[in-house]
N, C-alpha and C positions, 0 to 999 in steps of 0.2 A: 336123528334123521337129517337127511341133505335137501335143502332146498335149490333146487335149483332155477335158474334166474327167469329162464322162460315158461316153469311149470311143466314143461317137457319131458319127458326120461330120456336118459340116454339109447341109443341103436349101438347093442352090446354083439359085436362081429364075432366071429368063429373064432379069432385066435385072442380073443379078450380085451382085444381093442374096445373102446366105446370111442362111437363119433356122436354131432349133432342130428338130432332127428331132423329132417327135412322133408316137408311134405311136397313137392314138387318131383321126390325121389318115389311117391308112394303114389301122386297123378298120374307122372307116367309107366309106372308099372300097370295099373290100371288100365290106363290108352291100350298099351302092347298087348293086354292078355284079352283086351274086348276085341283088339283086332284080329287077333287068333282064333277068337271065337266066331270071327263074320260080320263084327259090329264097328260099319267105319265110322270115327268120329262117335263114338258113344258119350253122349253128352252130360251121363250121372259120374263120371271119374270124377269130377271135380266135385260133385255133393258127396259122393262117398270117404272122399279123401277127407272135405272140411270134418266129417263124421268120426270119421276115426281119428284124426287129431284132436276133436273135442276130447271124446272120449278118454284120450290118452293124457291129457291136460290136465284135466277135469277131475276122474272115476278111477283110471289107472292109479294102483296102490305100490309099484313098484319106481325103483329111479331107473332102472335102466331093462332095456325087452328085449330080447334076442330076433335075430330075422325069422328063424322061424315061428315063435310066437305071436309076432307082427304079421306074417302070414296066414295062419292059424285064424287070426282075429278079423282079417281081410275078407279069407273065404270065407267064413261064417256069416261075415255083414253079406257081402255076393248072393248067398246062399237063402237067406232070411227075406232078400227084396226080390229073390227070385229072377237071379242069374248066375247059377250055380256051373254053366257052360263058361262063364267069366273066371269062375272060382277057377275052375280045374286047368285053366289056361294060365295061372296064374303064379308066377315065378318072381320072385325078390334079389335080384342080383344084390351088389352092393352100394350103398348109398353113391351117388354122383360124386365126383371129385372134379376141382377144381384148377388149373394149371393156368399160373399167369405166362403166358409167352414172352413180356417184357423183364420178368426177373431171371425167365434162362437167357433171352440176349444179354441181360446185363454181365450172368455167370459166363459168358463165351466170349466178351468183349465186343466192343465196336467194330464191326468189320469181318471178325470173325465167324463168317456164313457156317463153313465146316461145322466147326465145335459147335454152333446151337443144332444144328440138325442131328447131331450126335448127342445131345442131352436130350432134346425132344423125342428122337427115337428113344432110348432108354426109359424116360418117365412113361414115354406110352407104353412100350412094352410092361415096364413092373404095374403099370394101372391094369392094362387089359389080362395082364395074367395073373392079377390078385382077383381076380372075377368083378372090376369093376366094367358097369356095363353101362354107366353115363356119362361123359367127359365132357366137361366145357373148359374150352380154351381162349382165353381170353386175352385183350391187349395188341391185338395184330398190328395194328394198323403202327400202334407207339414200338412194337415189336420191331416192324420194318426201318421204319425211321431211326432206331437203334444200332440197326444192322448195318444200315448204310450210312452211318452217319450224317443225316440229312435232321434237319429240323421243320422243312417243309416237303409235301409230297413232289417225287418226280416220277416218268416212267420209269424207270428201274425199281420204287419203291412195290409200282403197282407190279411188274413182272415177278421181284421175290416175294409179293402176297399171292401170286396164284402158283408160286412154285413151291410154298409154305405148305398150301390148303391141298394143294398136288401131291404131297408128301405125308401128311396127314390121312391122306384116303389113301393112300397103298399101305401105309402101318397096317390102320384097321381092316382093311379090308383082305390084308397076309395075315392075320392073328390066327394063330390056333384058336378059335373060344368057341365053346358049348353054347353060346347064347348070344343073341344079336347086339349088337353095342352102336349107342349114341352118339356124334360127335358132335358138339356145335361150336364151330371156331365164330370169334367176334373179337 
């Protein structure tokens, strides 16, 4: 048997990937399907989430769950505390990924505004069309300061932060995707 480091199983993806479980990935799913249901701010995602991570920590006898299994185990909690309107709203895209914005400036070079906007499109395209539906993007600000080669902030740095975050929301918001998708740049 595998023990693994945080007690956690793996989140075993359709093409046999395994990533790490992240319960932040399992909150806000939760958030989205109470809001679908008509419940703003439904304030149990967060006690159901700590729940099924116990659980899966804890009681889970396997290393690694597939999404729909993980699904499966969601609605049934939903369903059991008698919000099964939750349950059926309730869809598991793929865990959140992560994108440093400061290691594609690094891969485009200093100066090179073009080529990072062309890596950035790219990663977001193969995230949003692997069905990933959370994306944080992180490093802007050291992103910018990259770009320009500047080590302290100028207006220019702030005009290619809002032409960054400008460019980021016409990706997502031209995706093909079956399912609403997250972005949060920082």
């Amino acid at each position: 048997m595998i023990a693994l480091a945080d007690g956690m199983p793996l989140v075993q993806l359709e093409d046999a990937r395994v990533v790490a479980f992240q319960s932040e990935w399992i909150e806000r799913a939760l958030a989205k399907a109470a809001l679908k249901a008509g419940y703003q701010k439904w304030w149990l995602a967060t006690y159901v989430t700590e729940a099924i991570t116990y659980y899966l920590g804890s009681q889970y006898q396997g290393n690694a769950i597939s999404i729909p299994r993980l699904t499966q185990l969601l609605a049934d909690a939903l369903q059991v505390i008698g919000y099964a309107e939750i349950a059926r709203c309730l869809t598991l895209g793929l865990p959140g990924e992560r994108l440093d914005l400061v290691d594609l400036a690094r891969e485009a070079g200093a100066g090179y505004e073009l080529a990072f906007f062309n890596r950035l499109r790219d990663r977001l395209q193969t995230l949003i069309g692997a069905g990933t539906t959370d994306v944080d993007l992180v490093g802007l600000a050291l992103c910018v300061k990259q770009l320009r080669a500047r080590k302290s902030w100028s207006r220019s740095c702030g005009a290619l932060q809002e032409e960054i975050v400008s460019f980021v929301r016409t990706q997502t918001l031209s995706a093909p995707i079956a399912q609403e998708i997250s972005v949060q740049v920082r």
